[in-house]
mmCIF file as Biopython writes it, N, C-alpha, C and O atoms, coordinates in Angstrom:
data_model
#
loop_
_atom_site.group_PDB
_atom_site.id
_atom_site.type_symbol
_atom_site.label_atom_id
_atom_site.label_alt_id
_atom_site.label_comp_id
_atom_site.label_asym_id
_atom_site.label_entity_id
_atom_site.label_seq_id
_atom_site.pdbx_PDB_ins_code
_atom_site.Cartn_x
_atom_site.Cartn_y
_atom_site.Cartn_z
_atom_site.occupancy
_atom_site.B_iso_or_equiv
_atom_site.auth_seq_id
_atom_site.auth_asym_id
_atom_site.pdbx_PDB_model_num
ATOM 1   N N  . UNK A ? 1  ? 0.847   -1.194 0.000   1.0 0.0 1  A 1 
ATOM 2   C CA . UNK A ? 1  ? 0.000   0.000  0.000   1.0 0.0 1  A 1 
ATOM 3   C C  . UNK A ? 1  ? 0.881   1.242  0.000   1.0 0.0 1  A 1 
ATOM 4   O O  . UNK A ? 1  ? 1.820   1.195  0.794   1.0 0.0 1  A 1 
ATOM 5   N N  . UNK A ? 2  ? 0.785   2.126  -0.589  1.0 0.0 2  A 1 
ATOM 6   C CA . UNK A ? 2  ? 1.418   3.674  -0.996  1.0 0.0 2  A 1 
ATOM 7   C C  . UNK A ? 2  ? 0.705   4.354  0.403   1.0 0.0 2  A 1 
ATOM 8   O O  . UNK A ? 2  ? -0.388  4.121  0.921   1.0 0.0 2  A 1 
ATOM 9   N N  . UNK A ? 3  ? 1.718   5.226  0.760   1.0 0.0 3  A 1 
ATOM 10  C CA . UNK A ? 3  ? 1.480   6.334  1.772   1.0 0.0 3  A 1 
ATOM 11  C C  . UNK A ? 3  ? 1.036   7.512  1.013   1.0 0.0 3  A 1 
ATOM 12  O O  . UNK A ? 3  ? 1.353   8.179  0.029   1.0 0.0 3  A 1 
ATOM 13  N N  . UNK A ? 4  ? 0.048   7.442  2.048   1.0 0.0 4  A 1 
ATOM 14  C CA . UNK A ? 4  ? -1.245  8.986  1.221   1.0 0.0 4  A 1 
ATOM 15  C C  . UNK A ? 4  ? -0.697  9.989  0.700   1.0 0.0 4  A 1 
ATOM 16  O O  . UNK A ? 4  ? -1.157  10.736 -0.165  1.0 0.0 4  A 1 
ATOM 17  N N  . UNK A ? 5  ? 1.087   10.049 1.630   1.0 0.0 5  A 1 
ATOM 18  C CA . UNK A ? 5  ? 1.229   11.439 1.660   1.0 0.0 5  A 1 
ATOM 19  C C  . UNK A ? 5  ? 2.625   11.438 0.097   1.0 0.0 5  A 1 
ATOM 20  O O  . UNK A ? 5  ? 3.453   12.306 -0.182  1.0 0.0 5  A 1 
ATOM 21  N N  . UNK A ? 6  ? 2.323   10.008 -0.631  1.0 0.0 6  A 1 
ATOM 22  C CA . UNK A ? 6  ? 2.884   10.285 -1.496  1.0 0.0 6  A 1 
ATOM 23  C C  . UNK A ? 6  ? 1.923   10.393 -3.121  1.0 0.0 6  A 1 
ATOM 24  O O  . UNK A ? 6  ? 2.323   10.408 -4.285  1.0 0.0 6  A 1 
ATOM 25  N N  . UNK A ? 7  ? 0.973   10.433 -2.713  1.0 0.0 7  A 1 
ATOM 26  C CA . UNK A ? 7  ? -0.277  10.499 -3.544  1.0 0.0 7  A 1 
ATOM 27  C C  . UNK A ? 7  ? -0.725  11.656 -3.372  1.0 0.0 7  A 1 
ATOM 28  O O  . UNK A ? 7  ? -0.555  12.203 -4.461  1.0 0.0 7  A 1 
ATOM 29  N N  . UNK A ? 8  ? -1.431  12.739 -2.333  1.0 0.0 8  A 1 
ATOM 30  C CA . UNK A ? 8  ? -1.924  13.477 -2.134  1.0 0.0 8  A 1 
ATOM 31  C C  . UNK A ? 8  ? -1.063  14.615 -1.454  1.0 0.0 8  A 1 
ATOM 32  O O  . UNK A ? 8  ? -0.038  14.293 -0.854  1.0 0.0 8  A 1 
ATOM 33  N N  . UNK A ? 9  ? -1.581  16.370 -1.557  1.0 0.0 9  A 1 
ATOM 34  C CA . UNK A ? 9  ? -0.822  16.873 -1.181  1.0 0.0 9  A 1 
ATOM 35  C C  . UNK A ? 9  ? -1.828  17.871 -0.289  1.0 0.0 9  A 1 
ATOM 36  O O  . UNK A ? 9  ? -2.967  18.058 -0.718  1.0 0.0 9  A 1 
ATOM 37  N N  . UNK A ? 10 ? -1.511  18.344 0.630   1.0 0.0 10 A 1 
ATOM 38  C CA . UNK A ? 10 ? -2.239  19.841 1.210   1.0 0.0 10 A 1 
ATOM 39  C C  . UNK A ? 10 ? -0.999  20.602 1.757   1.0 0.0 10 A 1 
ATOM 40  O O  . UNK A ? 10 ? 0.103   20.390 2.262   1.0 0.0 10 A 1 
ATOM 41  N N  . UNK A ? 11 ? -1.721  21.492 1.409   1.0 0.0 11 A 1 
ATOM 42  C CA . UNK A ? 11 ? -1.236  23.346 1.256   1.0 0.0 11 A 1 
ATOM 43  C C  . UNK A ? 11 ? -2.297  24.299 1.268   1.0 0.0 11 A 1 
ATOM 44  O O  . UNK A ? 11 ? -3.212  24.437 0.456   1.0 0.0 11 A 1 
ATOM 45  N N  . UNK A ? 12 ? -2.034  24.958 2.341   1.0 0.0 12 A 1 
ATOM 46  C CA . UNK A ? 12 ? -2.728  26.334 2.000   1.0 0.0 12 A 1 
ATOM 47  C C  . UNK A ? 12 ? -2.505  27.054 1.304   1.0 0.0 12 A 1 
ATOM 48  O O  . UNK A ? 12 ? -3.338  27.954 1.198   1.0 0.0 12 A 1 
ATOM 49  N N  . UNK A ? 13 ? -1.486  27.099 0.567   1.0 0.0 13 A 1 
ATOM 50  C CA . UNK A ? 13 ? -1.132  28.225 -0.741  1.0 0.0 13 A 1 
ATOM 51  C C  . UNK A ? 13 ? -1.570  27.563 -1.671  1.0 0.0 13 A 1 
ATOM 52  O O  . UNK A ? 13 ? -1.526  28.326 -2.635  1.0 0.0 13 A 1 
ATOM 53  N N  . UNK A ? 14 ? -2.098  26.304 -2.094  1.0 0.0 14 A 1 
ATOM 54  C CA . UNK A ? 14 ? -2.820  25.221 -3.363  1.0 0.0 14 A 1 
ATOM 55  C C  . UNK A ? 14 ? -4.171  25.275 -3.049  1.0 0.0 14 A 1 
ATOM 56  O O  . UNK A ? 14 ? -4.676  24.466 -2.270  1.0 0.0 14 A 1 
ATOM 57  N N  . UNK A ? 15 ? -4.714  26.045 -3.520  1.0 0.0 15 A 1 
ATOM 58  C CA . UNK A ? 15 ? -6.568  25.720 -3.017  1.0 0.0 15 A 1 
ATOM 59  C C  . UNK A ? 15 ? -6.841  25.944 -2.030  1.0 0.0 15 A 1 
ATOM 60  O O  . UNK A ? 15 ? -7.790  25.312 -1.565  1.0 0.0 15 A 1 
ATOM 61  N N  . UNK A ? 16 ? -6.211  26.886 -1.245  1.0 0.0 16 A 1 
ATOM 62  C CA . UNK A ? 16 ? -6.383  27.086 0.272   1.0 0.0 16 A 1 
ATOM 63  C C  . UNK A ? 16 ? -6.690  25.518 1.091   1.0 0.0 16 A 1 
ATOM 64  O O  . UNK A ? 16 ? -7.470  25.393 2.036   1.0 0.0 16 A 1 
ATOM 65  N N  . UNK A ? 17 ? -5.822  24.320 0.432   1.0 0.0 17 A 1 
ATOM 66  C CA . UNK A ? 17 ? -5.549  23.478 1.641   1.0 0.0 17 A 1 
ATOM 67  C C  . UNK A ? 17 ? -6.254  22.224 1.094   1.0 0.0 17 A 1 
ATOM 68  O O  . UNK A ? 17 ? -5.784  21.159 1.493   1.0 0.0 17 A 1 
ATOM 69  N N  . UNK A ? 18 ? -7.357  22.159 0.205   1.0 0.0 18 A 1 
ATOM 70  C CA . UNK A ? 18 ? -7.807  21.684 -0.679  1.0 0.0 18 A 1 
ATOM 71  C C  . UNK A ? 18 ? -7.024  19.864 -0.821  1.0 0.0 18 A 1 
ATOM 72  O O  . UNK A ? 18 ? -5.900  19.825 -1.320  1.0 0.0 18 A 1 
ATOM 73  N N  . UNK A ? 19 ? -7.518  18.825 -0.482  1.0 0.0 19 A 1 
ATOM 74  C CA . UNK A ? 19 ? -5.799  17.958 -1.373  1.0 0.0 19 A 1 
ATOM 75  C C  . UNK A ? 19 ? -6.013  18.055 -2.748  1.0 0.0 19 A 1 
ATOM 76  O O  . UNK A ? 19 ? -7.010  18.413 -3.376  1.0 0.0 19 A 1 
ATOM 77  N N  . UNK A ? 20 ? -4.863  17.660 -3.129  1.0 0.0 20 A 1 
ATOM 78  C CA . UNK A ? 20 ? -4.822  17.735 -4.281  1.0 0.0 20 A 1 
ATOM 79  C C  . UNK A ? 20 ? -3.961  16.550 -4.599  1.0 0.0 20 A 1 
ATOM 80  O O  . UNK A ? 20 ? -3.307  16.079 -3.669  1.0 0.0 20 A 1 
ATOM 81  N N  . UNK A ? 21 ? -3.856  15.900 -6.011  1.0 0.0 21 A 1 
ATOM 82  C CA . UNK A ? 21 ? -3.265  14.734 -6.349  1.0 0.0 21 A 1 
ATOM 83  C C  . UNK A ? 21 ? -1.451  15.456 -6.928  1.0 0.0 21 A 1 
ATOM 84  O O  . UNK A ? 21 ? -1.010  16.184 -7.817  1.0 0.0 21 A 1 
ATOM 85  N N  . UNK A ? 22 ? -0.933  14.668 -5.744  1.0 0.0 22 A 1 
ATOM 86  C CA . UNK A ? 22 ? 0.712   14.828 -5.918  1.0 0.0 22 A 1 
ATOM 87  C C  . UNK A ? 22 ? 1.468   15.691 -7.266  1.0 0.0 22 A 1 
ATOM 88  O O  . UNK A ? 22 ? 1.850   15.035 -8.235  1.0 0.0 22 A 1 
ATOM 89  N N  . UNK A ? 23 ? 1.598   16.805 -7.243  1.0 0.0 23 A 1 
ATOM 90  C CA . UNK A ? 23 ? 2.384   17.241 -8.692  1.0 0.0 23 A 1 
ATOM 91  C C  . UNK A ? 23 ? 1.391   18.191 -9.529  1.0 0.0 23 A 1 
ATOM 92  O O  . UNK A ? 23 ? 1.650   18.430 -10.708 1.0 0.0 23 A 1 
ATOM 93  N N  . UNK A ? 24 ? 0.283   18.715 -8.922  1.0 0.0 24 A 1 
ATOM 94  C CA . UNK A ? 24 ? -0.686  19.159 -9.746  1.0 0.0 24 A 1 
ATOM 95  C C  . UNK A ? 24 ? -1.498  20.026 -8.795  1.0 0.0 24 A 1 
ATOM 96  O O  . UNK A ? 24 ? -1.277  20.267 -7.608  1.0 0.0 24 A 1 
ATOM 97  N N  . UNK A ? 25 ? -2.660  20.515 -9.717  1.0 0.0 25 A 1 
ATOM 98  C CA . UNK A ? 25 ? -3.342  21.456 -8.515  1.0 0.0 25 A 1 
ATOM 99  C C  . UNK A ? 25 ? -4.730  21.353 -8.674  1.0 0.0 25 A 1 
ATOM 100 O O  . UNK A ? 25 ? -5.574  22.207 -8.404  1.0 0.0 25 A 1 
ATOM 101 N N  . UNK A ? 26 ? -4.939  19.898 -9.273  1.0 0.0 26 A 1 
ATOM 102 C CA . UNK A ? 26 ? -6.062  19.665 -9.368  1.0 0.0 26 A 1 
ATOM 103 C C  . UNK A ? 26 ? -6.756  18.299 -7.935  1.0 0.0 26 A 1 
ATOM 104 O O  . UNK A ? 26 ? -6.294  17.179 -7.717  1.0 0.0 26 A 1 
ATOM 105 N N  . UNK A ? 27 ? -7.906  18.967 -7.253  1.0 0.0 27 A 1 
ATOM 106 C CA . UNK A ? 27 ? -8.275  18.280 -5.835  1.0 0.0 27 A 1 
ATOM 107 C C  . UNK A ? 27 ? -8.461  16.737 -6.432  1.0 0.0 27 A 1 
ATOM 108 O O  . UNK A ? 27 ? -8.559  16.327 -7.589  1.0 0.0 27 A 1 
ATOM 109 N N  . UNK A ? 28 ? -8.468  16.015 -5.058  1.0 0.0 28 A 1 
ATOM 110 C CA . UNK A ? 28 ? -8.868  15.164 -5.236  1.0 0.0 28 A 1 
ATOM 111 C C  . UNK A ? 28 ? -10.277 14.487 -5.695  1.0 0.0 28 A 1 
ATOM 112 O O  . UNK A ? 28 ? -10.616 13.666 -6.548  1.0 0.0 28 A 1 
ATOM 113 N N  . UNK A ? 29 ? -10.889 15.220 -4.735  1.0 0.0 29 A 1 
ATOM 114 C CA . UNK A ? 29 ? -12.705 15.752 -4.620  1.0 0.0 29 A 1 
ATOM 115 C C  . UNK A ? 29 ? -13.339 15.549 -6.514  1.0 0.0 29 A 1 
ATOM 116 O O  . UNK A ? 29 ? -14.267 14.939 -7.045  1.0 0.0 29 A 1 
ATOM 117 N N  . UNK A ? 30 ? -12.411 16.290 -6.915  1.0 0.0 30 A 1 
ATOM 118 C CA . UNK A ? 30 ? -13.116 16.220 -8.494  1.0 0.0 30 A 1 
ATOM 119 C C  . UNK A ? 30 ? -12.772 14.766 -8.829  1.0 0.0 30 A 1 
ATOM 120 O O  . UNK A ? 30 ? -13.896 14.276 -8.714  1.0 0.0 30 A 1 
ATOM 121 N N  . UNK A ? 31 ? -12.127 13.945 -9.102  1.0 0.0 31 A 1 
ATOM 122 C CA . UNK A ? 31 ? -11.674 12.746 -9.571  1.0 0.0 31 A 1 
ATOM 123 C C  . UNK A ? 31 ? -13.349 11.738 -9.307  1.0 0.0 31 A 1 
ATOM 124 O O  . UNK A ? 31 ? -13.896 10.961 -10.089 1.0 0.0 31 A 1 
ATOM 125 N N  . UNK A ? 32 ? -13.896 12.294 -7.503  1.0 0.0 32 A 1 
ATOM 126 C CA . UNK A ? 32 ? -14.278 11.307 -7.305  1.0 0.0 32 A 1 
ATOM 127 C C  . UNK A ? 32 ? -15.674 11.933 -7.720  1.0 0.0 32 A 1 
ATOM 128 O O  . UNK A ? 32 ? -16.494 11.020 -7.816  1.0 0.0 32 A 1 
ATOM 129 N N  . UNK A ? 33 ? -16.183 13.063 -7.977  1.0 0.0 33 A 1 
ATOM 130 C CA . UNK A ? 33 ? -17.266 13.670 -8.488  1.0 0.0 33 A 1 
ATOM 131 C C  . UNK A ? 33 ? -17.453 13.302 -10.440 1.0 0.0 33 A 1 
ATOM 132 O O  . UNK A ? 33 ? -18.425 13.064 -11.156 1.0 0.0 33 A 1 
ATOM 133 N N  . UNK A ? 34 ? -16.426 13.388 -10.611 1.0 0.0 34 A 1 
ATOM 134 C CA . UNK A ? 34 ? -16.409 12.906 -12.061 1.0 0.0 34 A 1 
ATOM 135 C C  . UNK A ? 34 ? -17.039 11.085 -12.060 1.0 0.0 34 A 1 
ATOM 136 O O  . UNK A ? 34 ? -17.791 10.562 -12.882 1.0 0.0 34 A 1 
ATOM 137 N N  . UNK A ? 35 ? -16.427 10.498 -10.887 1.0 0.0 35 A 1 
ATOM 138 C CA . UNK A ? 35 ? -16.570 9.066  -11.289 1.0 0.0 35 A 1 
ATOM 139 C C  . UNK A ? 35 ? -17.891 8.951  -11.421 1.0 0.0 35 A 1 
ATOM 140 O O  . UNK A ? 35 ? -18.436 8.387  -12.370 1.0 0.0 35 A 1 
ATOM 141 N N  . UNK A ? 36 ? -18.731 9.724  -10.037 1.0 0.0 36 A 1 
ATOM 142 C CA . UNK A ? 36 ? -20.136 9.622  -9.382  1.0 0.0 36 A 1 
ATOM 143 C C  . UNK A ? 36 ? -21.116 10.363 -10.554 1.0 0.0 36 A 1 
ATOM 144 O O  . UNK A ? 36 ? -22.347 10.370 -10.540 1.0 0.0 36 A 1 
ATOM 145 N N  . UNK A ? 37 ? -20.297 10.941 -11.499 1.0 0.0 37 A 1 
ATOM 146 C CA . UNK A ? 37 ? -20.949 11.409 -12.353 1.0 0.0 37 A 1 
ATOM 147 C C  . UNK A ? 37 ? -20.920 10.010 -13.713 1.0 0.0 37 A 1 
ATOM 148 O O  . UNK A ? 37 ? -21.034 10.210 -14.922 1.0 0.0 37 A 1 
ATOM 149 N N  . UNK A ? 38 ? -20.785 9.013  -13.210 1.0 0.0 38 A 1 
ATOM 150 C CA . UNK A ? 38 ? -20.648 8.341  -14.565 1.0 0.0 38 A 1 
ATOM 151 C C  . UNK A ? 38 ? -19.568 8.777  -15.905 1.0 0.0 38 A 1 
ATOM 152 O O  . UNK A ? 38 ? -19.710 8.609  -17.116 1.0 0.0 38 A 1 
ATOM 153 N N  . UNK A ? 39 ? -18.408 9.426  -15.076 1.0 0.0 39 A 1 
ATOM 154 C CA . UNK A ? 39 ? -17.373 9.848  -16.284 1.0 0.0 39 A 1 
ATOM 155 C C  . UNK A ? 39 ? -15.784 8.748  -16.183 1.0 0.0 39 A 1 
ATOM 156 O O  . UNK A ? 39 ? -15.008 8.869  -15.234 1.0 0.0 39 A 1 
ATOM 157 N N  . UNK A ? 40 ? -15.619 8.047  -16.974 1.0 0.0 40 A 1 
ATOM 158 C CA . UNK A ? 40 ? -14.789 7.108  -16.522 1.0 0.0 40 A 1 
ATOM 159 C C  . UNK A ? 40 ? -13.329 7.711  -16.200 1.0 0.0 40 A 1 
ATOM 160 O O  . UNK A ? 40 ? -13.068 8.904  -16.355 1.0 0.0 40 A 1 
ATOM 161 N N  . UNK A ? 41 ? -12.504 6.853  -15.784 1.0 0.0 41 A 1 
ATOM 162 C CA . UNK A ? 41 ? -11.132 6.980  -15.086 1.0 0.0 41 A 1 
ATOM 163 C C  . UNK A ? 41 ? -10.083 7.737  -16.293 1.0 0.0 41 A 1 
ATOM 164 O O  . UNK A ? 41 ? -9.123  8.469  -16.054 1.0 0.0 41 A 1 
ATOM 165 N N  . UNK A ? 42 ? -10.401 7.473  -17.122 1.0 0.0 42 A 1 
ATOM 166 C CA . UNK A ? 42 ? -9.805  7.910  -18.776 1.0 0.0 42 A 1 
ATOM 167 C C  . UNK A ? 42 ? -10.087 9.309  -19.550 1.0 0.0 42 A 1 
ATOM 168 O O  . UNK A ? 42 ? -9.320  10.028 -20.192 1.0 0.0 42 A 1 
ATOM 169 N N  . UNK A ? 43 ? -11.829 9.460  -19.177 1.0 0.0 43 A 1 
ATOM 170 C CA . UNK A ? 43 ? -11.757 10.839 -19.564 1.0 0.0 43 A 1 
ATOM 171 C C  . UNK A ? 43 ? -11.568 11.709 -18.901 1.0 0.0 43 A 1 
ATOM 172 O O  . UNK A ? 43 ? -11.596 12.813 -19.446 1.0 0.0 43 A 1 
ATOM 173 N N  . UNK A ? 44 ? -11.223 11.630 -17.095 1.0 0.0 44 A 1 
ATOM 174 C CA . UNK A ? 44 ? -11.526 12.098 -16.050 1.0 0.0 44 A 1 
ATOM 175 C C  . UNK A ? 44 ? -9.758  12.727 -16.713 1.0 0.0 44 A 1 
ATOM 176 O O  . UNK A ? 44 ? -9.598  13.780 -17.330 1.0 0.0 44 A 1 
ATOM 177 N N  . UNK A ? 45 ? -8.651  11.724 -16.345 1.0 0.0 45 A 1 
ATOM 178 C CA . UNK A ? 45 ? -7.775  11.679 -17.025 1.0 0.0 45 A 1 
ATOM 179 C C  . UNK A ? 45 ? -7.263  12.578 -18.208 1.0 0.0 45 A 1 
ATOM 180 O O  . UNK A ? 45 ? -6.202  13.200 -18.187 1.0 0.0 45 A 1 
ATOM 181 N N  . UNK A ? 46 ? -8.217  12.557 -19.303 1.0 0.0 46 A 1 
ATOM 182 C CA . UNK A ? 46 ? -7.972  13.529 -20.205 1.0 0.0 46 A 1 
ATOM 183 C C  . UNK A ? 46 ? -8.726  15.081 -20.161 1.0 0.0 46 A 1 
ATOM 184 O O  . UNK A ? 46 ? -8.784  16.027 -20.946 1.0 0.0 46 A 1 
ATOM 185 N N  . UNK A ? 47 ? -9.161  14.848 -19.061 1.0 0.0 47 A 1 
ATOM 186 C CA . UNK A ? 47 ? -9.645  16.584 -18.208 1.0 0.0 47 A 1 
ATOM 187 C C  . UNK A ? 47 ? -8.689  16.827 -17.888 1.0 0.0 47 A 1 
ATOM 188 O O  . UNK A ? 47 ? -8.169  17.789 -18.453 1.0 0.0 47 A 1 
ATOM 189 N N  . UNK A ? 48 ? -8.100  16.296 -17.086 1.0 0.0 48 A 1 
ATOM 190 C CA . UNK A ? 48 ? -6.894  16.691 -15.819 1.0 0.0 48 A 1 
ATOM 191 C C  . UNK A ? 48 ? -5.322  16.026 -16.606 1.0 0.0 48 A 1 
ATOM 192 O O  . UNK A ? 48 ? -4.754  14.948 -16.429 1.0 0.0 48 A 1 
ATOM 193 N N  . UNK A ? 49 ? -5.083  16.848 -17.237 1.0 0.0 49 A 1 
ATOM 194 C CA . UNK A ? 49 ? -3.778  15.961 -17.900 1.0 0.0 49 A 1 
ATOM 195 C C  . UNK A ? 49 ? -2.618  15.965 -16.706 1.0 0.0 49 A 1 
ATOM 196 O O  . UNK A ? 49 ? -1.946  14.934 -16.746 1.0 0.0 49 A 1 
ATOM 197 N N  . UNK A ? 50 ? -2.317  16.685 -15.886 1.0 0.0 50 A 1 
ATOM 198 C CA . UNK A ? 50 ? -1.464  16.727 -15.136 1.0 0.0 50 A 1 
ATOM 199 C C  . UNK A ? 50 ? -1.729  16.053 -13.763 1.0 0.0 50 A 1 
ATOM 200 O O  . UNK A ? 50 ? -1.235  16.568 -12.760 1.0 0.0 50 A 1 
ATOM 201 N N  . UNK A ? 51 ? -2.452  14.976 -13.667 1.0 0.0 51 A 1 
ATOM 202 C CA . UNK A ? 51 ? -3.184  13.904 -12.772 1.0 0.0 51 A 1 
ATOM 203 C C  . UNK A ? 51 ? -2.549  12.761 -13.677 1.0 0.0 51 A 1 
ATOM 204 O O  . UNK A ? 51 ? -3.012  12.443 -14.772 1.0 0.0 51 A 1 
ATOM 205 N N  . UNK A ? 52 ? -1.099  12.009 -12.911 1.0 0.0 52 A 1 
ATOM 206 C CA . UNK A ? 52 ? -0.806  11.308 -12.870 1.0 0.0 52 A 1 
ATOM 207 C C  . UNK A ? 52 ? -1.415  9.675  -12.944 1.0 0.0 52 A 1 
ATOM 208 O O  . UNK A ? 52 ? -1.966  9.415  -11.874 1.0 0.0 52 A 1 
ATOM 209 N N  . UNK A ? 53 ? -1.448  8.892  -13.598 1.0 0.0 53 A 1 
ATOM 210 C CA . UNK A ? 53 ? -2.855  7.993  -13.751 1.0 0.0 53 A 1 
ATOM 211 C C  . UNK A ? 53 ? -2.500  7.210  -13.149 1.0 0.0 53 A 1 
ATOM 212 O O  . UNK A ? 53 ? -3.482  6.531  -12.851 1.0 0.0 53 A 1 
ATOM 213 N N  . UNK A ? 54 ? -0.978  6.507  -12.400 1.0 0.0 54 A 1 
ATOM 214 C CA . UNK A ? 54 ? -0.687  5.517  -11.343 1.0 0.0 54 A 1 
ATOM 215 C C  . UNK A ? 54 ? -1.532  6.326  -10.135 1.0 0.0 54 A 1 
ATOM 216 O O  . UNK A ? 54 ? -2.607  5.850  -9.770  1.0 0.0 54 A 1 
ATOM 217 N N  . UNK A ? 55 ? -1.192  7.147  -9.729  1.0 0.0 55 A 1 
ATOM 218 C CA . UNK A ? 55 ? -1.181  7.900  -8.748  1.0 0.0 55 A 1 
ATOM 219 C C  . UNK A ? 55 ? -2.908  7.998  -8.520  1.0 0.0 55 A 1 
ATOM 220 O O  . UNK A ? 55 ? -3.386  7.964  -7.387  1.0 0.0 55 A 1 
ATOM 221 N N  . UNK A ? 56 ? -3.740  8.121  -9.730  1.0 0.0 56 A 1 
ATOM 222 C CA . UNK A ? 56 ? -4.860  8.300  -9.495  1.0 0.0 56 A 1 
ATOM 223 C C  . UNK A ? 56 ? -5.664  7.207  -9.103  1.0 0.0 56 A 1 
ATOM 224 O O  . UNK A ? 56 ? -6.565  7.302  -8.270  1.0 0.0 56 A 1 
ATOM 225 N N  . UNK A ? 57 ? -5.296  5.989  -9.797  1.0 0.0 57 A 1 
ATOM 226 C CA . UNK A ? 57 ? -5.120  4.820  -9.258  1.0 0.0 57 A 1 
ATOM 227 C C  . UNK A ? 57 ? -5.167  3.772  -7.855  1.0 0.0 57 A 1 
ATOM 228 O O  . UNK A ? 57 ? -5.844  2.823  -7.460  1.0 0.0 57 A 1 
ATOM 229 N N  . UNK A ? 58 ? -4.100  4.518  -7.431  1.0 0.0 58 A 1 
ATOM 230 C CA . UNK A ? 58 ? -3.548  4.419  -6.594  1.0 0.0 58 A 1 
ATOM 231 C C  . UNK A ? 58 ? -4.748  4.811  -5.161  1.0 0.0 58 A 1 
ATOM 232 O O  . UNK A ? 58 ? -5.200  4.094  -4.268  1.0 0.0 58 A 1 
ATOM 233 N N  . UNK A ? 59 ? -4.979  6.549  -5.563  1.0 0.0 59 A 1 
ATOM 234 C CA . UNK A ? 59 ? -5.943  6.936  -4.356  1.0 0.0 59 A 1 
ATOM 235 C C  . UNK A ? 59 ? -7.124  6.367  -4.108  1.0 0.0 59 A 1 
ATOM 236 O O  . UNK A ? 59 ? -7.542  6.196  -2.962  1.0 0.0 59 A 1 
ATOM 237 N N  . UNK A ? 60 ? -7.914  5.945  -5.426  1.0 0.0 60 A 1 
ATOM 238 C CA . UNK A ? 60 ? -8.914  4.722  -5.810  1.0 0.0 60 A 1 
ATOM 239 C C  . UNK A ? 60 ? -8.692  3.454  -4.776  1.0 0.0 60 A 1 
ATOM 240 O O  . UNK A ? 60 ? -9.449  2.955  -3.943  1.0 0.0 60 A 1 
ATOM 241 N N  . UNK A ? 61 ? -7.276  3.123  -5.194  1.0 0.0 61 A 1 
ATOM 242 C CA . UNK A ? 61 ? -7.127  1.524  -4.369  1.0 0.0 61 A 1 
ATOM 243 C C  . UNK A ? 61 ? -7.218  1.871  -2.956  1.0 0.0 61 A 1 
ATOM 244 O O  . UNK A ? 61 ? -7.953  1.187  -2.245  1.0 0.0 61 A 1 
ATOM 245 N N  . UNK A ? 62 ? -6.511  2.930  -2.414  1.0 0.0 62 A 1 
ATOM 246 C CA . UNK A ? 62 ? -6.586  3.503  -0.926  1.0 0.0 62 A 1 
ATOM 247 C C  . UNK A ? 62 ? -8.105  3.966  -0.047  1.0 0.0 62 A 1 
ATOM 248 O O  . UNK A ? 62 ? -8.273  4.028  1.171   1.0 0.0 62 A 1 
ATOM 249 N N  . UNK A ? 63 ? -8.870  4.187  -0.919  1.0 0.0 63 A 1 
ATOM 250 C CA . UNK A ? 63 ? -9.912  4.781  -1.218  1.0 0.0 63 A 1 
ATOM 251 C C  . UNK A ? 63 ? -10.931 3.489  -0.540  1.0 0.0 63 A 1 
ATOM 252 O O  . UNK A ? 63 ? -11.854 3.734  0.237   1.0 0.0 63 A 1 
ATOM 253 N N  . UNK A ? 64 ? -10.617 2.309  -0.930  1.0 0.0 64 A 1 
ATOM 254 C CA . UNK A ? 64 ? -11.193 1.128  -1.233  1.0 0.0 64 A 1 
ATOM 255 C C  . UNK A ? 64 ? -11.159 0.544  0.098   1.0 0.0 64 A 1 
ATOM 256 O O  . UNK A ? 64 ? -12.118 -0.060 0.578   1.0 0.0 64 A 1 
ATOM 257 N N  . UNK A ? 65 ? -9.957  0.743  0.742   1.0 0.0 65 A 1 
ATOM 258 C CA . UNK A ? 65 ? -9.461  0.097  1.900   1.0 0.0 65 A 1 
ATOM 259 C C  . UNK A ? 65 ? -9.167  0.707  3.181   1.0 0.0 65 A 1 
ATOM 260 O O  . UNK A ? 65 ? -8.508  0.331  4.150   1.0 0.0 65 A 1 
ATOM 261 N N  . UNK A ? 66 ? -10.045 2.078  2.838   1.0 0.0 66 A 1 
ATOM 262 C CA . UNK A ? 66 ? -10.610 2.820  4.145   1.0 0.0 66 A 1 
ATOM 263 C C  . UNK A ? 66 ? -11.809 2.594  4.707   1.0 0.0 66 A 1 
ATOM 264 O O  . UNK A ? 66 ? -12.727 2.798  3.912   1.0 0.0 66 A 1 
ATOM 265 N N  . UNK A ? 67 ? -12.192 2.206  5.908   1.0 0.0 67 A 1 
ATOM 266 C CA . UNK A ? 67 ? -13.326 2.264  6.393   1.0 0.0 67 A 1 
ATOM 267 C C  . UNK A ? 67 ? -14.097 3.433  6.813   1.0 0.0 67 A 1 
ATOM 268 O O  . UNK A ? 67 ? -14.135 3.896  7.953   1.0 0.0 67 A 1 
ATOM 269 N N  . UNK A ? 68 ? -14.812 3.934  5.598   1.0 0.0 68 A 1 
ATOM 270 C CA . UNK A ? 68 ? -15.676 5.380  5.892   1.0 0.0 68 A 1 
ATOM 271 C C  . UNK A ? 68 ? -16.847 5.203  7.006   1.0 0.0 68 A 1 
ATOM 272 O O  . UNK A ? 68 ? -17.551 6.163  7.319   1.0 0.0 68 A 1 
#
């Protein structure tokens, strides 16, 4: 399992604190609003070109194996 904190980032100078996916300044929050919107992992992807697709991946699998 990947450590969150190499997937995700917060900053208050990025979105006022917002996470965001590692290397970019796009939140996490949208990835998972796109999915819930019926938009797959690929076009979500070709929205956000600078969203790493292991990485996005990745927060998905982490995602999976949290108990909300």
């Amino acid at each position: 399992m990947k450590n969150v904190k190499d997937l995700i980032t917060i900053d208050n100078d990025i979105l006022g604190g917002q996470p965001v996916f590692k290397g970019s300044r796009v939140p996490v929050s949208s990835l998972f609003s796109h999915l819930e919107k019926g938009i797959s992992l690929n076009d979500f992807l070709d929205d956000f070109p600078s969203v790493d697709k292991t990485i996005a991946i990745s927060v998905l699998e982490l995602s999976l194996e949290q108990d909300f």
